[in-house]
One Martini backbone bead per residue (centre of mass of N, CA, C, O) as a GRO file, in nm:
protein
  254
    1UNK     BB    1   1.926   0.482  -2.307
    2UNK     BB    2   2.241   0.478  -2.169
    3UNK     BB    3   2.439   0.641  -1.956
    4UNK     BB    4   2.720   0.838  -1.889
    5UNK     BB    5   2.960   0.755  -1.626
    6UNK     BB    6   3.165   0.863  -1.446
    7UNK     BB    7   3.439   0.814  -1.171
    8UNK     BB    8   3.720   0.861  -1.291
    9UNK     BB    9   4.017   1.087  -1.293
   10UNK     BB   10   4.319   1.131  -1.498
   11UNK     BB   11   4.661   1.246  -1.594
   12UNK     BB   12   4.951   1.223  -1.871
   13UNK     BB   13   5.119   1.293  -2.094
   14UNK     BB   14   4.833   1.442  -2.213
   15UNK     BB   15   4.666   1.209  -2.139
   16UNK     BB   16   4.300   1.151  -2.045
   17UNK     BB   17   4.193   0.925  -1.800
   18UNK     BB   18   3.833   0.770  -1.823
   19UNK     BB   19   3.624   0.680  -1.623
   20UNK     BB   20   3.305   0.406  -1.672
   21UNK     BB   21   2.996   0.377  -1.735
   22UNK     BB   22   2.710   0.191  -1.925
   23UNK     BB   23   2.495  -0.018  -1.792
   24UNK     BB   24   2.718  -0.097  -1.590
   25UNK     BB   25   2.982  -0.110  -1.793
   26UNK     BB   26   3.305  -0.078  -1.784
   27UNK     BB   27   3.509   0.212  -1.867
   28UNK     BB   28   3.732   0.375  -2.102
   29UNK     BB   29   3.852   0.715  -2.154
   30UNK     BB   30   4.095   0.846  -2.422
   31UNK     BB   31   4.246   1.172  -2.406
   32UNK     BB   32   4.337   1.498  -2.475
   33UNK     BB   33   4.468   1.716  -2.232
   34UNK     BB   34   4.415   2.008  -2.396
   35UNK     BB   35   4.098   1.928  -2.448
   36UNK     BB   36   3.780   1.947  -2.546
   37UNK     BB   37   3.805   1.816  -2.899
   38UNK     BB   38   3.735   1.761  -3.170
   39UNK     BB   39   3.732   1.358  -3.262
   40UNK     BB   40   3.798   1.069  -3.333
   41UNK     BB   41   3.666   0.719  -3.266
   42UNK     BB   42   3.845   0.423  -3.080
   43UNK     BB   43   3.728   0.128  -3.060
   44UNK     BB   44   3.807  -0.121  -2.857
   45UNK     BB   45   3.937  -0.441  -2.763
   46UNK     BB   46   4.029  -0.706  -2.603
   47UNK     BB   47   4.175  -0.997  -2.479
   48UNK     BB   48   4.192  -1.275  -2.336
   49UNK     BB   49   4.216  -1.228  -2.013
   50UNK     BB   50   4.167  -0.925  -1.987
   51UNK     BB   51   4.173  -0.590  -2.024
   52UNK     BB   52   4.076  -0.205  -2.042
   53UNK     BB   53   4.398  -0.172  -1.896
   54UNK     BB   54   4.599  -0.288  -2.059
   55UNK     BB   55   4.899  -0.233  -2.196
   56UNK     BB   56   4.771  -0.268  -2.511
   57UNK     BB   57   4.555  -0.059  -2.442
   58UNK     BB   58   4.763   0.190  -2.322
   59UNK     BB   59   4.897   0.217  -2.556
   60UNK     BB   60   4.727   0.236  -2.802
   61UNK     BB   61   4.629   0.514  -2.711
   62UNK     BB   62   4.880   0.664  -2.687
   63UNK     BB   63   4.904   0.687  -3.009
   64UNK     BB   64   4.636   0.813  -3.062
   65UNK     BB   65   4.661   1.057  -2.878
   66UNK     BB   66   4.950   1.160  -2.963
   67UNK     BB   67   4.945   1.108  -3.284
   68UNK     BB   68   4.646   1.210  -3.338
   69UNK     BB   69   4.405   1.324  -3.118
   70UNK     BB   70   4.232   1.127  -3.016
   71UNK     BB   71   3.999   0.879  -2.914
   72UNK     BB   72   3.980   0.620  -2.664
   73UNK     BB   73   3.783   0.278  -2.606
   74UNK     BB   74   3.691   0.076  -2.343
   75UNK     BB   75   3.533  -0.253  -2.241
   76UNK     BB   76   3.461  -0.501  -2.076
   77UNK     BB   77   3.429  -0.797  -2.088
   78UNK     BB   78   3.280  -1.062  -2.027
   79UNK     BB   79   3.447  -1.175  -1.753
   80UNK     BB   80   3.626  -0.909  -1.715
   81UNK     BB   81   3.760  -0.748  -1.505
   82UNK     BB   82   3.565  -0.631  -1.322
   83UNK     BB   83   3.376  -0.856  -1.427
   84UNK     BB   84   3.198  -1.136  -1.330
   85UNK     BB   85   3.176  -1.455  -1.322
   86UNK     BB   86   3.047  -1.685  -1.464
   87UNK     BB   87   2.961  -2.069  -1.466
   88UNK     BB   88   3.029  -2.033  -1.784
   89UNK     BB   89   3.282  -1.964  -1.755
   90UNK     BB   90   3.456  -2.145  -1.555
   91UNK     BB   91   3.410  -2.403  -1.742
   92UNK     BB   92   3.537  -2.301  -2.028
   93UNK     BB   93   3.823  -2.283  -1.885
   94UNK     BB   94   3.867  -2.521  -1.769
   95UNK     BB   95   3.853  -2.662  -2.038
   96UNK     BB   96   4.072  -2.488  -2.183
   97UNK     BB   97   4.318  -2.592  -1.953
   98UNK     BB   98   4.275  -2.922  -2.014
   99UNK     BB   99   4.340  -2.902  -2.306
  100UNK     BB  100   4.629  -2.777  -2.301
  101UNK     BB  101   4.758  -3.001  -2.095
  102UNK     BB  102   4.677  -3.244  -2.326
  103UNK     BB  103   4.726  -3.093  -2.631
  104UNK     BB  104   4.500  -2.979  -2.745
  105UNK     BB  105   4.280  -2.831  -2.909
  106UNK     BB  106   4.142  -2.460  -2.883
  107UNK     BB  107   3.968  -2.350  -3.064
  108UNK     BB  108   3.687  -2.478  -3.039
  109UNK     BB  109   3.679  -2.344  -2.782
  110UNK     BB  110   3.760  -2.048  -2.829
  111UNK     BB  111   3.516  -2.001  -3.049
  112UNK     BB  112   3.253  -2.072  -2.858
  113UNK     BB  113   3.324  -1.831  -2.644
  114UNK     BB  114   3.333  -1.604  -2.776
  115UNK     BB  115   3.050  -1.599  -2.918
  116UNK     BB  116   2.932  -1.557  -2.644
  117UNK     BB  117   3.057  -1.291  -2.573
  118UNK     BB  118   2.974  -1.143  -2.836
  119UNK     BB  119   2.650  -1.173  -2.775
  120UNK     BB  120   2.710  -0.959  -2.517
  121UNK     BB  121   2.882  -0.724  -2.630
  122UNK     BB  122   2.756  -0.601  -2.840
  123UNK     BB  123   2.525  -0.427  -2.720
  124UNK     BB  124   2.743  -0.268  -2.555
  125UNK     BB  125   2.886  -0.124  -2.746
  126UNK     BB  126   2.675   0.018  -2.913
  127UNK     BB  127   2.608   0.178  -2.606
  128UNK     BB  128   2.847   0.314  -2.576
  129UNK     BB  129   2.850   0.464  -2.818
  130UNK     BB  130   2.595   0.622  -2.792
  131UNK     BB  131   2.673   0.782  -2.562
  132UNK     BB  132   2.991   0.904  -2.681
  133UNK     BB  133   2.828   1.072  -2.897
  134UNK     BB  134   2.722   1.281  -2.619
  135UNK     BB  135   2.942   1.431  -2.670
  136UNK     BB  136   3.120   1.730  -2.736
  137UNK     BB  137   3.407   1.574  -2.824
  138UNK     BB  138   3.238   1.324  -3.023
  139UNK     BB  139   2.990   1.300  -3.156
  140UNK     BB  140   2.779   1.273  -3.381
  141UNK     BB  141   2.988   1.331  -3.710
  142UNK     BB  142   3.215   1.121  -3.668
  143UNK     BB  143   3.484   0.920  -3.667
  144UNK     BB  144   3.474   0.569  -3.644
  145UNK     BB  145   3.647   0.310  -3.511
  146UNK     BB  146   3.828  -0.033  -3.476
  147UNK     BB  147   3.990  -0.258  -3.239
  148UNK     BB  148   4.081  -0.600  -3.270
  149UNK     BB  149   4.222  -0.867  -3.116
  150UNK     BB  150   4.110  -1.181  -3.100
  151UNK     BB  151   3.890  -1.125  -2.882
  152UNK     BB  152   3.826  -0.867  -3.039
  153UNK     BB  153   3.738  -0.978  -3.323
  154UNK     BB  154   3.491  -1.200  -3.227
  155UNK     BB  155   3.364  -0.933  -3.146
  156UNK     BB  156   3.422  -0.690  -3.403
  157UNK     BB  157   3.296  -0.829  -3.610
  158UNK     BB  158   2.979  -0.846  -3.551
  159UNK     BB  159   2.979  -0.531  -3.486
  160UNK     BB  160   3.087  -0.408  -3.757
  161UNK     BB  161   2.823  -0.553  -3.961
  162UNK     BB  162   2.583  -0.375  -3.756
  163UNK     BB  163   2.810  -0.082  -3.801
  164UNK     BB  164   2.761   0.191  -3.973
  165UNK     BB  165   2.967   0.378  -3.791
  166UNK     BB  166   3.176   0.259  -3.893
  167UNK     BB  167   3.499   0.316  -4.122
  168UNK     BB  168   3.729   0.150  -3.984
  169UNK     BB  169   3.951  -0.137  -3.895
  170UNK     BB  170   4.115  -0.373  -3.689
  171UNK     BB  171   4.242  -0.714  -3.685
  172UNK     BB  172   4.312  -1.054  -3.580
  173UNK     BB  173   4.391  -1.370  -3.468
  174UNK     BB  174   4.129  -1.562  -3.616
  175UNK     BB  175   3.942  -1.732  -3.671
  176UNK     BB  176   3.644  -1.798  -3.865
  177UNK     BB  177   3.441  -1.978  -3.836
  178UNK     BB  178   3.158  -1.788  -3.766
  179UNK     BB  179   3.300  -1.504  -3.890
  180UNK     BB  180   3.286  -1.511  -4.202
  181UNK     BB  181   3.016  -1.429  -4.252
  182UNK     BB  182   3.019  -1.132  -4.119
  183UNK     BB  183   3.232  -1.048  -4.288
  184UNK     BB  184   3.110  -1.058  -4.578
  185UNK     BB  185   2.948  -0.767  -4.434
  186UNK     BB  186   3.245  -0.588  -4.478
  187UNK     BB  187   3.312  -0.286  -4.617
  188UNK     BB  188   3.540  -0.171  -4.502
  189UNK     BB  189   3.846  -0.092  -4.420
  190UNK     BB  190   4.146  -0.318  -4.358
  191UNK     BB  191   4.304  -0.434  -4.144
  192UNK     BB  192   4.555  -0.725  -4.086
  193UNK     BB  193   4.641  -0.970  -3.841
  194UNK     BB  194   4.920  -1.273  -3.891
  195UNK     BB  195   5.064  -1.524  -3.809
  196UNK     BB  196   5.284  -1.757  -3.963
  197UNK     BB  197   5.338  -1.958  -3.689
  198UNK     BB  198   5.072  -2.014  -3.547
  199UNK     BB  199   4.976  -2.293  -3.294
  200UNK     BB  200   4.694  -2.177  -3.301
  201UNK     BB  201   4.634  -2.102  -3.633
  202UNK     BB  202   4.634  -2.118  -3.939
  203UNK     BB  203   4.710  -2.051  -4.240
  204UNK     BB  204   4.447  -2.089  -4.357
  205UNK     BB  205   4.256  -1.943  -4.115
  206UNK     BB  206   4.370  -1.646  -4.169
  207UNK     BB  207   4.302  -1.635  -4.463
  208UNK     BB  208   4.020  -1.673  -4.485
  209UNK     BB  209   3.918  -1.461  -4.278
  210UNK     BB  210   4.077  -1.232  -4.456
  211UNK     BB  211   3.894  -1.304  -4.730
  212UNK     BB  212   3.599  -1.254  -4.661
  213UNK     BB  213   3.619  -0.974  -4.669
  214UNK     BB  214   3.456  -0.710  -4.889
  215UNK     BB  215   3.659  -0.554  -4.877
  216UNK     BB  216   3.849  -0.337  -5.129
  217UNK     BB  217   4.011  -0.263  -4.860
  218UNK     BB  218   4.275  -0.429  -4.785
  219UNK     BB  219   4.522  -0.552  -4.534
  220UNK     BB  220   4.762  -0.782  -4.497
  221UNK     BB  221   4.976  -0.876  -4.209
  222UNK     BB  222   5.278  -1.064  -4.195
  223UNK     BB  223   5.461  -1.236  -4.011
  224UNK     BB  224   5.663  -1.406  -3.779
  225UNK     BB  225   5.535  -1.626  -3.556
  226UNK     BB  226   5.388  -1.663  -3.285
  227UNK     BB  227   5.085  -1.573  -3.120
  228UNK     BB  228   5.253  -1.395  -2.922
  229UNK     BB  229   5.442  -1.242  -3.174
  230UNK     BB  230   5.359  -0.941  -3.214
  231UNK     BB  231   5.468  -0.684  -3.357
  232UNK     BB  232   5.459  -0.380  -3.208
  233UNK     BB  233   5.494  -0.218  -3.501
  234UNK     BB  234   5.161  -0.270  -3.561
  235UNK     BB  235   5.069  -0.065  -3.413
  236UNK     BB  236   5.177   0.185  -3.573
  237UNK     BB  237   5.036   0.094  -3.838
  238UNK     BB  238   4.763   0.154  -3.752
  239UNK     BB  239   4.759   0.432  -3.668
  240UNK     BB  240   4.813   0.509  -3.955
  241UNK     BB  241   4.567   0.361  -4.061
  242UNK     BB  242   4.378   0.578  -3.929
  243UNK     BB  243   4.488   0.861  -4.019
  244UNK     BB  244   4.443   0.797  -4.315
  245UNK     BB  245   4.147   0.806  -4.297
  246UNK     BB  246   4.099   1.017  -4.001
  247UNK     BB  247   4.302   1.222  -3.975
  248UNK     BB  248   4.639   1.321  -3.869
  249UNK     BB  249   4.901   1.282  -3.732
  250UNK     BB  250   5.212   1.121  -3.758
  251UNK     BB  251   5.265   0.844  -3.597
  252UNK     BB  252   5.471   0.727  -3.332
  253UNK     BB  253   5.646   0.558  -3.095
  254UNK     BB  254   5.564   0.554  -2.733
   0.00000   0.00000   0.00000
């Protein structure tokens, strides 16, 4: 098992934000600055191209943090963030680019890309729970859940179908693809979030994607607008979806 190594700490307005690595994969770690006290952890993924400090994470994180007291965490994806591109990343994007450039379609690059990323991320996901739950603010026996949009979500299906700690997650805007199998053995409760203009995953493949999963409780949200325009308050959705499962004050917008 991989130790957690803290490397750097600061605090703001309440919630205090520490880096960290865990065999080798760097990663932040945001509490409740009012002191280490047991709450449920949301691990994070972010989306493709960014990091594991994007303002998408770490707005999400303050939702969660000033309005439920929870802890939350994310770690850079493989070629992201602090993490050196491999010749297979510079490739893959160079690809995605060309098609992007030409009018192509998109999906089955990003398809293929986030499937090998997530192939990479699954076991570092896991090590990284297993650290985070030898804290005594955050121990084995608190409720975890997982949040993950785009590639967040590529990552978290298949994290999430062989994560019985998991017990809530929130997914949405990926293709079925490889994901629709993984999906099929998740039944634990789920927010889903959908474009419903969206000019690359079609109104079909979204539903599909949301179709495949097992869960009982599944709530689908499909909004109007284009693929990057998740419009904000399903943010604070996501808060109270967790909130409600895993108990904490109604999340506010911050």
């Amino acid at each position: 098992m991989y130790s957690l190594q803290f490397t750097a700490e600061s605090s703001s307005n309440g919630m205090l934000e520490r880096d960290f690595t865990v065999g080798g994969v760097p990663g932040v770690l945001w509490s409740p600055a009012s002191g280490a006290q047991r709450a449920p952890l949301i691990l994070m993924a972010h989306g493709g191209g960014n990091h594991k400090k994007h303002p998408a994470m770490s707005g999400r994180a303050r939702r969660l943090v000033a309005g439920c007291g929870f802890h939350v965490a994310v770690i850079d994806a493989p070629g992201h963030g602090d993490r050196p591109r491999t010749a297979h990343d510079e490739a893959e994007i160079a690809e995605l680019f060309r098609a992007r450039a030409a009018g192509e379609p998109e999906g089955p690059i990003v398809v293929r890309y986030n499937d090998h990323l997530a192939q990479l991320a699954v076991p570092e996901y896991q090590a990284t729970l297993d650290a985070l739950q030898e804290l005594p603010e955050i121990g084995t026996d608190g409720p975890v859940g997982f949040w993950g949009i785009n590639m967040g979500t590529a990552i978290g299906v298949p994290f999430v179908a062989i994560e019985p700690r998991i017990a809530a997650a929130v997914f949405g805007q990926h293709w079925p693809g490889v994901l629709a199998e993984k999906a099929s053995r998740i039944s634990i409760p789920i927010e889903f979030d959908m474009q419903w203009d969206d000019e690359h995953i079609s109104r079909e493949e979204g539903l599909a994607l949301f179709d495949a999963f097992a869960s009982k409780e599944k709530s689908l949200h499909v909004n109007s607008g284009k693929h990057k325009e998740l419009p904000r308050f399903e943010a604070d959705s996501a808060v109270r979806f967790f909130a409600r499962h895993f108990g904490g004050a109604v999340a506010t917008s911050a």
